[in-house]
C-alpha positions in Angstrom: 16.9 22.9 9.7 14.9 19.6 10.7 12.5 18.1 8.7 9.4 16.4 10.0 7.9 14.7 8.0 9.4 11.2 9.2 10.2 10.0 12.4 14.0 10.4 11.0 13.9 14.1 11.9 16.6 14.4 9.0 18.9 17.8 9.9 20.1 19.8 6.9 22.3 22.4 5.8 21.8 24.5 3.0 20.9 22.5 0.0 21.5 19.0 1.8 19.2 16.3 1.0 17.2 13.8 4.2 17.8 10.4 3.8 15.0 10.0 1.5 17.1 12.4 -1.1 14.0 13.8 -2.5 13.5 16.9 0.6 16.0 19.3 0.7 17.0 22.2 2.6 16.3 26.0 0.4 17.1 28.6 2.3 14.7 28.6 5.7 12.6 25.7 3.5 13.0 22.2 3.2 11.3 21.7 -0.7 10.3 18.7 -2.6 12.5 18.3 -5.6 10.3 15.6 -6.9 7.0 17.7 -7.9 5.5 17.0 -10.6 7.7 14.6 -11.8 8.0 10.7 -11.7 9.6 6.9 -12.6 6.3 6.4 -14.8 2.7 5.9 -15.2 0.6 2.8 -15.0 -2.6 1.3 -15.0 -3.2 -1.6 -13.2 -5.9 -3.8 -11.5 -6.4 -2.2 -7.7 -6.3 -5.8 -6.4 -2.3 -5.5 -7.4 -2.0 -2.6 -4.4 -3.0 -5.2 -2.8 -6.3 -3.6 -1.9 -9.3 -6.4 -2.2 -12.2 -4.4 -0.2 -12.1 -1.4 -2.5 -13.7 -1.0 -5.5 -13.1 -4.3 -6.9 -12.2 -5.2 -10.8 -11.6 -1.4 -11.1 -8.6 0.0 -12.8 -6.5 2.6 -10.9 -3.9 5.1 -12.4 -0.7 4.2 -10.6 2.8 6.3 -10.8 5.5 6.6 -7.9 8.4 9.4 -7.8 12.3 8.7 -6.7 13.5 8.1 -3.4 12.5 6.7 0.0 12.5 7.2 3.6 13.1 3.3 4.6 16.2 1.8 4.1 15.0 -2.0 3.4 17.4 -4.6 2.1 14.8 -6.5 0.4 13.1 -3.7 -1.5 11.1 -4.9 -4.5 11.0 -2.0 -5.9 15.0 -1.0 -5.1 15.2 0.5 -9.3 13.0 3.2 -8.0 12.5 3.7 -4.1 16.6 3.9 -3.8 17.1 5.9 -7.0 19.9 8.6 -6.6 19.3 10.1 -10.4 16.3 12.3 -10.0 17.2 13.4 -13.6 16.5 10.3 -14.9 12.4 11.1 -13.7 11.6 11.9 -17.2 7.8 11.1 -17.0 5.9 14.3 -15.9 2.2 15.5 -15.0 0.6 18.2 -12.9 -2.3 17.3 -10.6 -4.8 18.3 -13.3 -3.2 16.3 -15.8 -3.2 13.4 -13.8 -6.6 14.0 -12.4 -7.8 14.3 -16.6 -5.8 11.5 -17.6 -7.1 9.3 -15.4 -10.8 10.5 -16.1 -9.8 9.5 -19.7 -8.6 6.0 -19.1 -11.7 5.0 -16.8 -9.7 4.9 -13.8 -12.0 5.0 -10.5 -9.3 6.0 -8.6 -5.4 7.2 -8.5 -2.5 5.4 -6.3 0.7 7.0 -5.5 2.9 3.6 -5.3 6.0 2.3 -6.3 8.0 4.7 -3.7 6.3 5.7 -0.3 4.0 8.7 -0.9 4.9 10.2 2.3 8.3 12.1 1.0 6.2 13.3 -2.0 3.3 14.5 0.1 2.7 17.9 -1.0 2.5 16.5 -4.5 0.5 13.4 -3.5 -2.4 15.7 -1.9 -2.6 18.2 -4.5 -3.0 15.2 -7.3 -5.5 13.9 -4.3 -7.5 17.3 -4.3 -7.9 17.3 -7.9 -8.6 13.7 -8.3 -11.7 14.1 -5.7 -13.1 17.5 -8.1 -14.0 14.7 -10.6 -15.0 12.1 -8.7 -11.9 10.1 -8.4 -10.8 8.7 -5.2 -6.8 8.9 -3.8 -4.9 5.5 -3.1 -1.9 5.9 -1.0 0.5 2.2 -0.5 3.0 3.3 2.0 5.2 2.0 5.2 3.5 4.1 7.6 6.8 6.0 8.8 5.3 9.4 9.4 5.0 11.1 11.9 1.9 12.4 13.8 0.9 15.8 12.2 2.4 14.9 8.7 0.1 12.1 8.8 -3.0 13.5 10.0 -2.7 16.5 7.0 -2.1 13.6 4.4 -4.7 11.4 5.1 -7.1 13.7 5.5 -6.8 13.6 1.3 -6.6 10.0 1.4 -9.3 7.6 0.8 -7.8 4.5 0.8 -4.5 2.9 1.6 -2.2 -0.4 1.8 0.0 0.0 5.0 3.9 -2.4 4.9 4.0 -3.8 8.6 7.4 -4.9 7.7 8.0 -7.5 10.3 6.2 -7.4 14.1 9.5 -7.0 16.0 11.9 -4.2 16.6 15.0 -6.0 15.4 13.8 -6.5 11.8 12.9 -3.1 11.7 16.5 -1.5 13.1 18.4 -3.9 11.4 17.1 -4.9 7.8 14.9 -1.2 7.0 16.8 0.8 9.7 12.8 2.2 10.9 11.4 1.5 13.8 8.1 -0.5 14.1 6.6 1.7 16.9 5.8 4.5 14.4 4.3 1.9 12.0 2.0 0.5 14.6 0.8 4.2 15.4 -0.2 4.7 11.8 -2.2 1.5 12.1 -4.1 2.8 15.1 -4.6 6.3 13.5 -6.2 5.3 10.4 -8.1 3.1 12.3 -9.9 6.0 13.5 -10.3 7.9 10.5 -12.8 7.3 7.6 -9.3 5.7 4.9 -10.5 2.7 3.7 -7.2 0.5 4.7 -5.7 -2.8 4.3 -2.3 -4.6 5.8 0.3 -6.5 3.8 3.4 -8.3 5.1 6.0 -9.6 3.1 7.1 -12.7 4.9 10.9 -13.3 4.3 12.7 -17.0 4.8 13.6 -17.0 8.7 13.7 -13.2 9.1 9.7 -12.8 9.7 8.2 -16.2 9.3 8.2 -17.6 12.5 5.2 -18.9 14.1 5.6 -17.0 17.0 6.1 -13.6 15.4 3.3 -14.6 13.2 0.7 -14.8 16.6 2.3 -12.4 18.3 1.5 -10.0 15.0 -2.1 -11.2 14.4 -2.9 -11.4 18.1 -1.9 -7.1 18.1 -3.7 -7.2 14.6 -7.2 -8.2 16.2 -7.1 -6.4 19.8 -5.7 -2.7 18.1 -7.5 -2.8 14.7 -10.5 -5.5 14.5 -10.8 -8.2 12.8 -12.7 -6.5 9.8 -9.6 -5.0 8.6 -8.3 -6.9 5.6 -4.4 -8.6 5.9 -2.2 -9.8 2.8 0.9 -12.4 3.1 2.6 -12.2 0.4 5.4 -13.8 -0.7 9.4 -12.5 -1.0 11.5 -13.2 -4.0 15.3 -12.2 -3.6 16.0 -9.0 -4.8 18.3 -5.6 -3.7 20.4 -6.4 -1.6 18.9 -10.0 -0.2 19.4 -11.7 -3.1 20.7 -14.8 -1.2 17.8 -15.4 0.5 15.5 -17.9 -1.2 12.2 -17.3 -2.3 8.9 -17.8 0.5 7.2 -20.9 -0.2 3.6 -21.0 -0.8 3.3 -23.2 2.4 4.7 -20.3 4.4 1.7 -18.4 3.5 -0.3 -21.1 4.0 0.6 -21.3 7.5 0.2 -17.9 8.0 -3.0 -17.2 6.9 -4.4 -19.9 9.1 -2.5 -18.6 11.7 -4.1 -15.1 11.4 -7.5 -16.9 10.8 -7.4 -18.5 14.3 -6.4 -15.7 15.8 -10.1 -14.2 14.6 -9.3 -12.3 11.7 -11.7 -12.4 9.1 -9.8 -11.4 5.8 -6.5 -12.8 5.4 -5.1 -13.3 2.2 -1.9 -14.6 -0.2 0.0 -12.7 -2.5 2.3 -13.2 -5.0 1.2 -16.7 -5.5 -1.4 -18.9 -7.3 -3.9 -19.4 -4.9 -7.1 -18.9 -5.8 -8.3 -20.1 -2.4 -6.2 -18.1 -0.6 -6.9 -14.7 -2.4 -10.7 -15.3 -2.4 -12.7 -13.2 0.0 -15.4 -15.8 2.2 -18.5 -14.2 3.8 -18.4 -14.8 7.7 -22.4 -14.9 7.8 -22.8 -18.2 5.8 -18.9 -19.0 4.9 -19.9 -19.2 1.0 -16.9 -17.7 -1.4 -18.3 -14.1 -2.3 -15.4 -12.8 -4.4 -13.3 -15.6 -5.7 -10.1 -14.3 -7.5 -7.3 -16.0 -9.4 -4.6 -13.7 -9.4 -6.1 -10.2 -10.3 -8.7 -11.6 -12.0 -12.5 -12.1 -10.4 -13.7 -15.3 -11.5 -17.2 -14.9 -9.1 -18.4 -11.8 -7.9 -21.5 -12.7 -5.5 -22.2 -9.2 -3.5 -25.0 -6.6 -4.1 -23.7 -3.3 -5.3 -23.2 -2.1 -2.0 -21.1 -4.8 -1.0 -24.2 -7.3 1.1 -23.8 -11.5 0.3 -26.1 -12.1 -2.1 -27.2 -15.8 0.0 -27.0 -14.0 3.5 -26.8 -10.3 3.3 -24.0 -10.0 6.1 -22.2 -7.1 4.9 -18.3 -7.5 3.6 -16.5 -4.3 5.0 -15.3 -2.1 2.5 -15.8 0.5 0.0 -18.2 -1.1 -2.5 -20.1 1.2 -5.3 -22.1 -0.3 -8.2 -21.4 -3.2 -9.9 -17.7 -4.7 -10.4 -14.8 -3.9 -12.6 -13.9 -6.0 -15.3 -10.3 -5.1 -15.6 -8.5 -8.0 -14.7 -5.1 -8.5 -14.3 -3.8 -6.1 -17.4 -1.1 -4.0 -16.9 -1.2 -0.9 -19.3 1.8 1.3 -19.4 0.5 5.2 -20.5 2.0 8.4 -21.1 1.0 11.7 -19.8 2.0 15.3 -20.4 
């Protein structure tokens, strides 16, 4: 039997598990073993998604599973994404627990994170659906390797998301996340035409992504297939998994590709991962003046209206802007639920 969910199209016997290890084949099924069940549960600032256009200064309720559909040798993330010990999932919540808990906490919204939401879908959209019953909104930060009617019955309970572009060039993605970028670029364009807020982040890796020319050729796609509203984050690698002798991106590389992405017409472009206050502040295009200027996850100057207009100009910043700002910060707050 074949899943497809992924563009991996994974084929399994009885009780065999896709490359993600978190579907598997039940009889004439292929089940999540995952539901309702995962690594942990977090609060944290949603500028750390890295989503900078969507609700800013609020906390969101973050929590990932096991397991992954990529296969990236740099993963951040590698304790959880490339766990084989589903046992060791401890932390567990049903979709109304999560949807009270984070009602409780303050939370404006939830984000499935850590591991790609797309193998835990089914769980994902039921948390989604009863997030939304109370007024809380759905944050999914994923690779984008779905595949088309997956996709289109997932972010249909979706209302904002953080898309990976890995690299902009087939070779990275066969040889160093065994993916294909293709599939990522048609998630791009998809969302683009649906009503998910979204917002692009690429690591950039010491000579694997860095270059200048991958850099234009990426930001030159960026603004013809997507616009130049939509907001893109650099941030920056730090040797991990199984690239651990790779050294870590200098701030200059960002730098460099941030201007890079800004001459090419883009309007939001932004560092991660590094102090720079410059670099992670948002400028208003109408009259250039800093509108949201951030140090780290913190916002140190907040200068739109509630419904995200400049204050000086009233050009309005694209986004999903709702009231006043959060005052969260950069705190990290560890909860239990259950």
């Amino acid at each position: 039997m074949q899943c497809d969910v992924c563009p991996r199209a994974c084929r399994l016997h009885e009780g065999q598990r896709g490359f993600c290890f978190v579907r598997e084949r039940a009889g004439d099924k292929i089940v999540l073993t995952t539901y309702g069940r995962s690594s942990g549960f977090c609060v944290d600032p949603i500028e750390k998604k890295p989503l900078n256009h969507f609700l800013p200064g609020s906390p969101v309720l973050s929590f990932g599973t096991a397991g992954c559909n990529l296969g990236c040798r740099f993963c951040q993330n590698w304790d959880i994404s490339k766990s084989r010990e589903i046992d060791t999932l401890a932390a567990s919540a049903g979709p109304e627990d999560l949807a009270a808990a984070a009602q409780r906490l303050g939370c404006r919204s939830v984000a499935f994170t850590y591991n790609d939401p797309v193998i835990f879908m089914e769980y994902a959209m039921d948390v989604a659906d009863a997030c939304r019953a109370r007024g809380i909104k759905a944050v999914a930060v994923s690779a984008g390797y779905v595949n088309p009617a997956p996709r289109e019955e997932f972010y249909r309970h979706i209302d904002a998301a953080n898309i990976d572009l890995k690299a902009f060039s087939d070779r990275f993605y066969e040889k160093i996340t065994f993916a294909r970028l293709g599939a990522v670029l048609d998630t791009l364009e998809y969302l683009r035409t649906t009503d998910v807020w979204f917002e692009v982040t690429t690591l950039l890796i010491p000579e694997r992504n860095d270059s200048d020319d991958e850099l234009r050729r990426q930001c030159a796609w960026f603004a013809e297939h997507l616009g130049p509203d939509v907001p893109l984050h650099f941030s920056a690698f730090h040797p991990d998994f199984k690239m651990r002798d790779v050294p870590r991106t200098p701030p200059e590389t960002l730098t460099r590709a941030r201007k890079i992405a800004l001459d090419a017409g883009l309007r939001y472009v932004y560092t991660g991962n590094v102090h720079d206050p410059d670099g992670q502040s948002t400028r208003c295009p109408g009259c250039a003046t800093p509108v949201v200027v951030r140090d780290w996850y913190d916002l140190r100057s907040y200068e739109l209206t509630d419904d995200g207009h400049c204050v000086l100009c009233g050009h309005a910043i694209p986004g999903v802007f709702d009231g006043p700002p959060g005052g969260w910060g950069r705190r990290r707050l560890p909860v239990s639920i259950g």
